[in-house]
VODRENKOL-765936 format. One record per residue (C-alpha): residue in three letters; x, y, z. Coordinates in steps of 0.1 Angstrom, whole numbers. Layout:
% VODRENKOL-765936
{ALA,{X,Y,Z}}
...
% end
This chain:
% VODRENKOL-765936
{UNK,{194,336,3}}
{UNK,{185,302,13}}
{UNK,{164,282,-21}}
{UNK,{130,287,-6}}
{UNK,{137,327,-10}}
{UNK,{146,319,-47}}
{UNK,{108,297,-47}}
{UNK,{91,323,-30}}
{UNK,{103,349,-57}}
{UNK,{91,330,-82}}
{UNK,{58,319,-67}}
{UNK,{58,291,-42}}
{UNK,{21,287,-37}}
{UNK,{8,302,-69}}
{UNK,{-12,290,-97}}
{UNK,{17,265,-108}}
{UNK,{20,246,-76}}
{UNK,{-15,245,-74}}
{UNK,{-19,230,-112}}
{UNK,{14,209,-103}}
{UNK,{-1,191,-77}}
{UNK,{-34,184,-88}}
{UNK,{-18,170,-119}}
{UNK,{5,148,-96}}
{UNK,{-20,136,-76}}
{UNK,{-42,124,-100}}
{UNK,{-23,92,-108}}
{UNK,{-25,83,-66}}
{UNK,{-61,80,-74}}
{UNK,{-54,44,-94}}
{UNK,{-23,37,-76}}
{UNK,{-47,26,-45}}
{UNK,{-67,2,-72}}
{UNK,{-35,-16,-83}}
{UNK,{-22,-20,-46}}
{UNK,{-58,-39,-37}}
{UNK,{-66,-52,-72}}
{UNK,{-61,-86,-55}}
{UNK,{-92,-83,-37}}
{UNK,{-111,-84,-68}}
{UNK,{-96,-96,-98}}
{UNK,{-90,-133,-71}}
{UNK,{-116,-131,-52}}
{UNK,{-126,-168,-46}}
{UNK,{-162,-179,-64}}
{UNK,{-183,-207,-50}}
{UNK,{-170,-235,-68}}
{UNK,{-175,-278,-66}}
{UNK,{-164,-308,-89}}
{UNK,{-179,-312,-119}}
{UNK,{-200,-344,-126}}
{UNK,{-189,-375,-139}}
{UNK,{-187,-375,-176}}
{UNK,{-211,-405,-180}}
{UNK,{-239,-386,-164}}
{UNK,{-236,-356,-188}}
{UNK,{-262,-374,-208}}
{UNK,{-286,-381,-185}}
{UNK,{-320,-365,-178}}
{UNK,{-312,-352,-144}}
{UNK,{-314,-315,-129}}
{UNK,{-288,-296,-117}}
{UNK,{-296,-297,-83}}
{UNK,{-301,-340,-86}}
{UNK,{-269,-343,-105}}
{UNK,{-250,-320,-76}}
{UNK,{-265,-343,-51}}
{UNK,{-258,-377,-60}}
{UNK,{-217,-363,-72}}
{UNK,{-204,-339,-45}}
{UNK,{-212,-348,-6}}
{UNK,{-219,-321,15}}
{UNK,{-199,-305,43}}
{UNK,{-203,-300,77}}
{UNK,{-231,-271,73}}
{UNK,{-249,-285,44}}
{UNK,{-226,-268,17}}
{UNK,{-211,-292,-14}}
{UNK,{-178,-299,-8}}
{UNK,{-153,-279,-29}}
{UNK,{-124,-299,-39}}
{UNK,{-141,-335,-32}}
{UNK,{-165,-356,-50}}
{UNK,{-179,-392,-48}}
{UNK,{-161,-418,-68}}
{UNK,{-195,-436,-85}}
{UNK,{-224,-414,-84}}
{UNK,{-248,-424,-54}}
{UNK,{-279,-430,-70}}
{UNK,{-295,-444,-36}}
{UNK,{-295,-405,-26}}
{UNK,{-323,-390,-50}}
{UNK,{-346,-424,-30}}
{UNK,{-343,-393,-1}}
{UNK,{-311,-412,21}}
{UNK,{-293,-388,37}}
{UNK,{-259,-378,26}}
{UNK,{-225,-381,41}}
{UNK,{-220,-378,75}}
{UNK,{-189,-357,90}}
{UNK,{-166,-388,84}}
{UNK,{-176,-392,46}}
{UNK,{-198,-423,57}}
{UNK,{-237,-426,50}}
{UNK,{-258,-425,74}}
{UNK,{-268,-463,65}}
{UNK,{-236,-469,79}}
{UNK,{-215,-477,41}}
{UNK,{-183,-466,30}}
{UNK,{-186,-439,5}}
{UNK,{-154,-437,-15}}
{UNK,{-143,-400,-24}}
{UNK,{-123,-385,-55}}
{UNK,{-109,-349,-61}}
{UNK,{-122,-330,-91}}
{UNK,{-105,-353,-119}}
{UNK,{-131,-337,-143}}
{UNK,{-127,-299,-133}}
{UNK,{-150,-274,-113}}
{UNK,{-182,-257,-121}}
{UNK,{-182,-222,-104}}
{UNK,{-212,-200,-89}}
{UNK,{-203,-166,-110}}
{UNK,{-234,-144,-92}}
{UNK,{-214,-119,-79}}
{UNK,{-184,-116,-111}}
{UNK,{-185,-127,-143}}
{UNK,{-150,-142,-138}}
{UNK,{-117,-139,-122}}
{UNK,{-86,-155,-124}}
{UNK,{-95,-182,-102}}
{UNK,{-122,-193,-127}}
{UNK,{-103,-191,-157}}
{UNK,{-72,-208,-145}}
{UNK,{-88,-228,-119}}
{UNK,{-69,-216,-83}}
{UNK,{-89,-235,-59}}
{UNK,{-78,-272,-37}}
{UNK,{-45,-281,-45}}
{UNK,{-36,-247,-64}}
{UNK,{-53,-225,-41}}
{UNK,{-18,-215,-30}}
{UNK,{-14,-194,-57}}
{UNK,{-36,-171,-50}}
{UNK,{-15,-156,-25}}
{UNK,{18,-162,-46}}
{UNK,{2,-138,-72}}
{UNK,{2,-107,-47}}
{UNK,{38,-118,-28}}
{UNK,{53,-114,-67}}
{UNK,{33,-83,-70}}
{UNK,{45,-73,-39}}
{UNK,{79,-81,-48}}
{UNK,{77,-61,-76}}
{UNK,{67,-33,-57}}
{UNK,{104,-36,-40}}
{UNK,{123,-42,-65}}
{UNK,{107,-10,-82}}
{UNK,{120,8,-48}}
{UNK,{154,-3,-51}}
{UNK,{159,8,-91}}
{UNK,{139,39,-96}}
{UNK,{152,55,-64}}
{UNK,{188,52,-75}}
{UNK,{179,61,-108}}
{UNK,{159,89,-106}}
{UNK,{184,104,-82}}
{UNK,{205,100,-107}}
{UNK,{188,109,-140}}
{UNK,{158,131,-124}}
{UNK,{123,126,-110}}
{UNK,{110,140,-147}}
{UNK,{121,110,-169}}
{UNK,{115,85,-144}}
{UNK,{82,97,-135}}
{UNK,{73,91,-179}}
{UNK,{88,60,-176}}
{UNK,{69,45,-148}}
{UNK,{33,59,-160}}
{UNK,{44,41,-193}}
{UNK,{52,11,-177}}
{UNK,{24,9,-155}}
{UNK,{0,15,-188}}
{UNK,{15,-15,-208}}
{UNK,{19,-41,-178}}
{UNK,{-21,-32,-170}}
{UNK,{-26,-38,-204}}
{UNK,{-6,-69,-206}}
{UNK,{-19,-82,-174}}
{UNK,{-59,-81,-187}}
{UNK,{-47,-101,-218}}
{UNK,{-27,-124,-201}}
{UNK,{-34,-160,-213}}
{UNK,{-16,-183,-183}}
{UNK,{-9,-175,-145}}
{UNK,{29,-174,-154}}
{UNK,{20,-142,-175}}
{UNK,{1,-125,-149}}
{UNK,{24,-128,-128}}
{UNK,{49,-115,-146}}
{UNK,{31,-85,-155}}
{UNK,{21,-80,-120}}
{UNK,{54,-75,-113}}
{UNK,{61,-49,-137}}
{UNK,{30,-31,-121}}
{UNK,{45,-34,-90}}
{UNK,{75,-19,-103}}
{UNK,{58,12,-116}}
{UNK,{39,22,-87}}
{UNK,{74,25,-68}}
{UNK,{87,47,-97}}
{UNK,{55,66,-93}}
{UNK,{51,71,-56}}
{UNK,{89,79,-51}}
{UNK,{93,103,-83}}
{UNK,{55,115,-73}}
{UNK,{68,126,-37}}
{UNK,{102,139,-48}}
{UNK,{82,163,-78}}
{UNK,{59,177,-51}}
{UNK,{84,183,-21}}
{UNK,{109,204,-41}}
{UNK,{86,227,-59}}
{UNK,{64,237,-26}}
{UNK,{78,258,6}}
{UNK,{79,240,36}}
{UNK,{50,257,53}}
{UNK,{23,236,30}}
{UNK,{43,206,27}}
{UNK,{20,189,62}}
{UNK,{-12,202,42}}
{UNK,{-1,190,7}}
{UNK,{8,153,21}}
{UNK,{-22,157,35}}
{UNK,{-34,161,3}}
{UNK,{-17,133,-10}}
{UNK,{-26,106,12}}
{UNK,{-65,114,11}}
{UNK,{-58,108,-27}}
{UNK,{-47,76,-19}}
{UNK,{-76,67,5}}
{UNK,{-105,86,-24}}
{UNK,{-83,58,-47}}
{UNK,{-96,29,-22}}
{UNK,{-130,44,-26}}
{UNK,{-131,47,-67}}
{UNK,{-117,12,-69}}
{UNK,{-146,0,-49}}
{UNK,{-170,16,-77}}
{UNK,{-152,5,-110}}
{UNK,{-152,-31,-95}}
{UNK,{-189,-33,-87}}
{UNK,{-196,-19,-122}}
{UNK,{-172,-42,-138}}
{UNK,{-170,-77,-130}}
{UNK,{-148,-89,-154}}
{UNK,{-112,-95,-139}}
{UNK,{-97,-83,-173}}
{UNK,{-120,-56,-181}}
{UNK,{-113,-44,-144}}
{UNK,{-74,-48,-150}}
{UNK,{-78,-24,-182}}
{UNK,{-104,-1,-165}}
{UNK,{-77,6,-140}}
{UNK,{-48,7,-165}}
{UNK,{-55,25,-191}}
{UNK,{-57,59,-174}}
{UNK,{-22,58,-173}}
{UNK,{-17,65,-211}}
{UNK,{-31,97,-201}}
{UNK,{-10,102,-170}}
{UNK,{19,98,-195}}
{UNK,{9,123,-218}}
{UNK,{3,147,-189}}
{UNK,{36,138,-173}}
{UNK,{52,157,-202}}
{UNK,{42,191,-187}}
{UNK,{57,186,-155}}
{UNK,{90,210,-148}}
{UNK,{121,193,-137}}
{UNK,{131,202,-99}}
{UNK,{155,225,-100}}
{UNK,{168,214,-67}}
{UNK,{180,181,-84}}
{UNK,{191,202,-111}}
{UNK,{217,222,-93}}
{UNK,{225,191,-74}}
{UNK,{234,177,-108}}
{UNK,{256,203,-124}}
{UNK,{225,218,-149}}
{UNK,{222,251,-130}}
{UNK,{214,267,-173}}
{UNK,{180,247,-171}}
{UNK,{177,250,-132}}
{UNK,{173,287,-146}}
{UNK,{151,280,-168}}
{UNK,{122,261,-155}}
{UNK,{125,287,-126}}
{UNK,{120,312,-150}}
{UNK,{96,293,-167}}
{UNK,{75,288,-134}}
{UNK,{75,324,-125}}
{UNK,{56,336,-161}}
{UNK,{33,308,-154}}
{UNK,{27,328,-116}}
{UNK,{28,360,-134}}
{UNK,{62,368,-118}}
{UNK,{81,374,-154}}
{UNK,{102,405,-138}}
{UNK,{112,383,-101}}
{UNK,{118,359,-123}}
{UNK,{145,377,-146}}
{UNK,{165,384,-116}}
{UNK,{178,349,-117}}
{UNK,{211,342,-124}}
{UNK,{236,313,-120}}
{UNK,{254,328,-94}}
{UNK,{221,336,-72}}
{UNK,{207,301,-78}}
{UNK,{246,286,-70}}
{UNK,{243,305,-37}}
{UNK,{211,293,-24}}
{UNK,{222,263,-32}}
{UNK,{250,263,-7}}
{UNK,{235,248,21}}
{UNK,{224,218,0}}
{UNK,{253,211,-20}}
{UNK,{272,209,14}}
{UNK,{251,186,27}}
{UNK,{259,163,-3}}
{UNK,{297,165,6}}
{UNK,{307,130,21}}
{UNK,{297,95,8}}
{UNK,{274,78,29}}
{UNK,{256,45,26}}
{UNK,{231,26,44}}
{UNK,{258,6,67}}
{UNK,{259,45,84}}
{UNK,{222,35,97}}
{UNK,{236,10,119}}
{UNK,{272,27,128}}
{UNK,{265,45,164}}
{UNK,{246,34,192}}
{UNK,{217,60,187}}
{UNK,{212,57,148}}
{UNK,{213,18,153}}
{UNK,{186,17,177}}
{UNK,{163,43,160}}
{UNK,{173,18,123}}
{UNK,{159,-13,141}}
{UNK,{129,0,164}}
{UNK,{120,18,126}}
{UNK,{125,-11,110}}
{UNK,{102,-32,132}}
{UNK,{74,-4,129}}
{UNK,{72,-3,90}}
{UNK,{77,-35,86}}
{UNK,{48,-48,110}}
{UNK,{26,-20,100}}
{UNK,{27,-31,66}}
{UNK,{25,-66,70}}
{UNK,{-6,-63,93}}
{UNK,{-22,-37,71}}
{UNK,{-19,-56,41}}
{UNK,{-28,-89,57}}
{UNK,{-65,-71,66}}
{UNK,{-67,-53,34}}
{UNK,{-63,-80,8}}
{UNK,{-87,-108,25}}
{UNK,{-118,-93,18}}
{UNK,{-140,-122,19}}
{UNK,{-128,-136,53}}
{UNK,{-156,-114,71}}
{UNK,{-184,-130,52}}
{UNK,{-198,-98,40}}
{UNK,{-203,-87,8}}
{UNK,{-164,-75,-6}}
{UNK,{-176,-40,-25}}
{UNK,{-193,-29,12}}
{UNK,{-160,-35,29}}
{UNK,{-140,-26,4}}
{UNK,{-159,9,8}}
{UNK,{-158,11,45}}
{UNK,{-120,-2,45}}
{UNK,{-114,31,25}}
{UNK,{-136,53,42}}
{UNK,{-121,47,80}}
{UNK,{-88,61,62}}
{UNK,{-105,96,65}}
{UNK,{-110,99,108}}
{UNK,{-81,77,111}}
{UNK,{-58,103,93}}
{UNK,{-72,131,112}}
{UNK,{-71,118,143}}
{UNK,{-33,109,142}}
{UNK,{-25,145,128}}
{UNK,{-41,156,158}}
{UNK,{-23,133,180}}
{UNK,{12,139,167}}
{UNK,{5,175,167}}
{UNK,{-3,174,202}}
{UNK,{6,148,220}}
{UNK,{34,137,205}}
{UNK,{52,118,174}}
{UNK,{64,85,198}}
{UNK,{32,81,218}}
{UNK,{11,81,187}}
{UNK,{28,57,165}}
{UNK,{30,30,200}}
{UNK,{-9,38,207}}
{UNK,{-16,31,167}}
{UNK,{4,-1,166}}
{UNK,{-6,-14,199}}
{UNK,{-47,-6,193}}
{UNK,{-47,-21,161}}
{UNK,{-27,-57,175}}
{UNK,{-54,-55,197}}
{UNK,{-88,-55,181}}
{UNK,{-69,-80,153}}
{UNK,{-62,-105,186}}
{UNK,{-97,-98,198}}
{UNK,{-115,-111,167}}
{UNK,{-95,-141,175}}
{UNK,{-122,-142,199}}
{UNK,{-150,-132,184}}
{UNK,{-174,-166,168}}
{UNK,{-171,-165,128}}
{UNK,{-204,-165,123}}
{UNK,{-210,-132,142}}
{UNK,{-200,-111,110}}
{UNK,{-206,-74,122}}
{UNK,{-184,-79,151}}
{UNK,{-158,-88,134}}
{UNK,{-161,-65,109}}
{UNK,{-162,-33,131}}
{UNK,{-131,-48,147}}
{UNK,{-113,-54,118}}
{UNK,{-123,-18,102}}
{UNK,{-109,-5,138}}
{UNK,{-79,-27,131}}
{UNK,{-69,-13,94}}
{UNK,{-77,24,107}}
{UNK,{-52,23,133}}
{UNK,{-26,5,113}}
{UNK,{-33,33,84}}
{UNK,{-31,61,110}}
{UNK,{7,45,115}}
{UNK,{16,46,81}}
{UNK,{5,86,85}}
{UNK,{31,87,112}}
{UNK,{56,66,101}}
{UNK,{63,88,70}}
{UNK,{67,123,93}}
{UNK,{80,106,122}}
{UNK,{111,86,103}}
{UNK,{115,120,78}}
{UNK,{121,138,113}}
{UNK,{144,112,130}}
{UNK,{167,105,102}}
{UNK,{195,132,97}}
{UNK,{194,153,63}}
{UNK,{229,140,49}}
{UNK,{216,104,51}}
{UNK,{174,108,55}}
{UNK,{174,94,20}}
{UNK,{192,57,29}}
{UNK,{171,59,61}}
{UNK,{137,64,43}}
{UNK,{147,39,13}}
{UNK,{156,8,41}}
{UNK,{124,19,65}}
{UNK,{104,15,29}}
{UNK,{117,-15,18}}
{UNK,{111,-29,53}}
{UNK,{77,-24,42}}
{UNK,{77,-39,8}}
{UNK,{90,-72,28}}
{UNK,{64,-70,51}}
{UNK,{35,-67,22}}
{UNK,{53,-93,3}}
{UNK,{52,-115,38}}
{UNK,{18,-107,48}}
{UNK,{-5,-132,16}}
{UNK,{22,-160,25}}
{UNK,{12,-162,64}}
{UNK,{-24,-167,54}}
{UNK,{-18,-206,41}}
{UNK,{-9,-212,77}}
{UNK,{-42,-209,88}}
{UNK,{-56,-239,62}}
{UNK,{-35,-257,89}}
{UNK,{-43,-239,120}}
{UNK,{-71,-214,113}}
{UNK,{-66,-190,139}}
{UNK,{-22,-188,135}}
{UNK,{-26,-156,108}}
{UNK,{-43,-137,133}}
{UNK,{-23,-143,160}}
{UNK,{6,-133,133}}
{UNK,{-14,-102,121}}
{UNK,{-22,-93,160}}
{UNK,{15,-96,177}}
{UNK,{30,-80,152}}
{UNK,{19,-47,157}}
{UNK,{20,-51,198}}
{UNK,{58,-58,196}}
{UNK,{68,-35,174}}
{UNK,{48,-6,193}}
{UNK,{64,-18,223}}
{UNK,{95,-12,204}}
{UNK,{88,22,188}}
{UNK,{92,32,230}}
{UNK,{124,35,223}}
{UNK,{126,61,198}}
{UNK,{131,96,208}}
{UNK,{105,123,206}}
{UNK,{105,152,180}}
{UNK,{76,168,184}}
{UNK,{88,206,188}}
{UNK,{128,198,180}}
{UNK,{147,207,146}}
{UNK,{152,186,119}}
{UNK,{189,168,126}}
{UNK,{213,182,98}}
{UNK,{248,151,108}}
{UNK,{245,118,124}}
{UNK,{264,137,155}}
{UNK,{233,157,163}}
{UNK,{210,123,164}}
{UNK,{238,111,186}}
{UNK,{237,143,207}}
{UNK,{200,140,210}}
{UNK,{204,108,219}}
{UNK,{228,112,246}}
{UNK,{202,137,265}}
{UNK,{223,165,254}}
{UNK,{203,200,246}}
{UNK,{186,205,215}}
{UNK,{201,232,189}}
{UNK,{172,249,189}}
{UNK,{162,273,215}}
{UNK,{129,262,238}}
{UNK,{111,294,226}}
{UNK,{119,284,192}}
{UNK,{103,252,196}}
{UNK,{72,267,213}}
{UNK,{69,285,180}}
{UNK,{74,260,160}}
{UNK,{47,239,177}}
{UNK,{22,266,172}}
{UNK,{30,266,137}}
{UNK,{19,231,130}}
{UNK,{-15,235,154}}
{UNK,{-21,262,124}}
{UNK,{-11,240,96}}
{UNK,{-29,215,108}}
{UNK,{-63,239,114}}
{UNK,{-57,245,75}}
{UNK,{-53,212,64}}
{UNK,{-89,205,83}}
% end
């Protein structure tokens, strides 16, 4: 009896699993909003030097003061981070202003200033963000993008410390602690009085949605059957893209950066209350000498099914022997140096390696520049989510049917594509570059769809953990890159799309040199990657794999 026999005896698809992951998901729904708070909580207001402090007296309008302090740039727009030394009075007589060189048209030196007495800020669209409050913009627009790269890095860091710990102390109590954690940074982050604090709170946030998304994943693979595990991911990364969706509502309803922060936060009180329910795997139970409570949530699991007498048949020695298996894959100490070892698992490490990190460093250099495409951010942000949906679908198709390898190239390569070709495309011909971008982000999400299956299916079972934790944090890297590049283009405007674009095209051109799985057994040792390296045949039979493939076109006919 293998452990999905003992799962199936107790219910492996019954009301349980079905509760179990609903309640697991539910958190996935925010986790989206934190990832793309950014987009929001700094976007960038309209904003121009204040006047000089000697004309705050004076009888002049708005419109008069803003004419005579701030020249105007080179399509009729004030200035944002320059402002005329003296006021030019000569200007409300109807003289023109500044020309392109900062000289009147009458030919006279106009001296200019930056924003020695602060900004005023056009707050139409949001009440205020955190580049209002702690003024971002000219010579600290930089941090803008520092704020998501330490976010970012919080996110990896989080990666690194929850998965060793909750391998080592369960999914259960790390899945509590990073809901709680996630609750009290949001909160902390909306009351945050300095940049400094944000930041640091951010990062705490980034921390907990690793914990969540690792312990998340780990809670709902070992208490489902493989058969449903394609249609509960499924399941799982539509939450995420519903998530992108949802955030797009809260923020046009709440325009406050702090009330936003809490809107989004707060929920995950409740997620830590709920957390409480959730059963321990017994898979890491076993694994962790605790076969007595192993028993028990099994047992506990089958009343909830309303399989009370299945479930009484269970007894340590039953639950030791279809355990076997497992526990012999866990003999052996392996580490992540064994990724780069032998010719065949070094290879697949890099080529991986380039794919995750590229298609997280393009996809998170699209997503979190909302305003770039000139059109208004809560549209985009809506059809940014919403492309998720085909994009998924048509990749499941793809891998299912043409192939794991050709679909993650055609993903990466497409979406370097359509980012270079908006290289092209003139900046003031908005809903070109908008479907292109939207084409861009769908493709690089379909890769992430196939990144996850693809690297699960390459790596070998007694080291598919290492493999998955370095291919991830490749990924974190790439996020935490992907704000930076964009200060390279207040130097050379077009350099972060060239970035964003040849990213994706190399490292396609690299995933040509990982080997197909698409019909072939998951690898159990690092020899049998090396034997399917070397061309030798497959442990599993051809007919075997013909049924296998037909398996997953059913799967993938339920998931639809």
């Amino acid at each position: 009896m293998a452990f999905g026999d003992l799962l199936e005896q107790v219910g492996s698809t019954g009301r349980f699993q079905i509760l179990h992951v609903t309640l697991l998901c539910m958190p996935v729904l925010l986790m989206a909003s934190h990832n793309l708070l950014q987009n929001f909580v700094a976007a960038v207001p309209p904003h121009y030097c204040n006047a000089h402090t000697n004309l705050s007296q004076s009888q002049l309008s708005p419109e008069e003061t803003l004419l005579i302090t701030v020249p105007q740039d080179q399509i009729g727009k004030p200035q944002r981070c320059q402002r005329y030394v003296t006021p030019q009075w000569h200007l409300l007589n109807g003289s023109s202003g500044s020309g392109e060189d900062g000289d009147t048209k009458e030919g006279l030196d106009v001296d200019l200033q930056g924003c020695t007495d602060g900004w005023s800020y056009n707050m139409t669209d949001m009440s205020s963000t955190i580049i209002s409050d702690w003024h971002l913009v000219c010579d600290l627009r930089s941090l803008k993008q520092m704020g998501q790269t330490v976010y970012m890095g919080g996110v990896l860091v989080g990666a690194v410390v929850f998965g060793g710990l909750s391998d080592r102390y369960g999914r259960r109590i790390l899945l509590l602690i990073s809901n709680l954690l996630m609750a009290v940074s949001g909160t902390c982050v909306a009351f945050s009085n300095s940049f400094t604090l944000y930041c640091v709170f951010r990062f705490g946030c980034g921390m907990a949605l690793s914990g969540l998304g690792l312990n998340t994943f780990s809670l709902i693979v070992e208490w489902i059957p493989t058969r449903v595990r394609t249609v509960v991911g499924t399941i799982t990364g539509y939450s995420y893209t519903v998530g992108q969706l949802i955030l797009a509502v809260i923020a046009y309803f709440i325009r406050d950066w702090r009330w936003l922060t809490l809107a989004v936060s707060l929920p995950f009180y409740l997620f830590f209350l709920i957390s409480w329910w959730f059963h321990e795997s017994s898979r890491w139970l076993v694994m962790s000498n605790k076969p007595e409570q192993a028993i028990k949530n099994l047992k506990r699991v089958a009343n909830f099914n309303g399989r009370r007498e299945e479930g009484d048949k269970i007894d340590i020695k039953m639950l030791r022997e279809s355990m076997t298996k497992e526990m012999s894959c866990s003999q052996g100490s392996y580490s992540v140096l064994d990724l780069f070892r032998t010719p065949t698992m070094r290879t697949m490490t890099i080529c991986l390696s380039a794919v995750w990190f590229s298609t997280s460093f393009a996809y998170y250099g699209l997503a979190m520049d909302l305003q770039k495409f000139g059109v208004d951010i809560y549209l985009i942000q809506v059809i940014f989510g919403a492309v998720d949906i085909p994009a998924k679908v048509v990749i499941t198709v793809s891998m299912s049917f043409i192939g794991r390898r050709p679909s993650q190239c055609g993903g990466l390569i497409l979406a370097g594509v359509t980012i270079l070709i908006n290289l092209l495309v003139p900046y003031d011909k908005t809903t070109a570059r908008t479907c292109l971008a939207v084409l861009g982000k769908g493709c690089l999400a379909a890769s992430f769809n196939c990144c996850y299956l693809y690297s699960g299916e390459l790596y070998p079972t007694i080291i598919r953990q290492n493999g998955m934790g370095w291919v991830s944090m490749m990924a974190r890297i790439g996020a935490m890159v992907a704000p930076m590049v964009l200060l390279t283009g207040e130097y050379i405007p077009w350099l972060p799309g060239l970035i964003y674009g040849g990213a994706p095209i190399l490292s396609g051109v690299a995933a040509i040199f990982l080997p197909e799985t698409l019909g072939s057994p998951l690898p159990d040792t690092i020899e049998d990657v090396e034997d399917r390296g070397s061309g030798r045949n497959s442990k599993m039979p051809p007919k075997e794999a013909i049924i296998l493939q037909d398996t997953q076109a059913n799967l993938l006919k339920q998931a639809a």
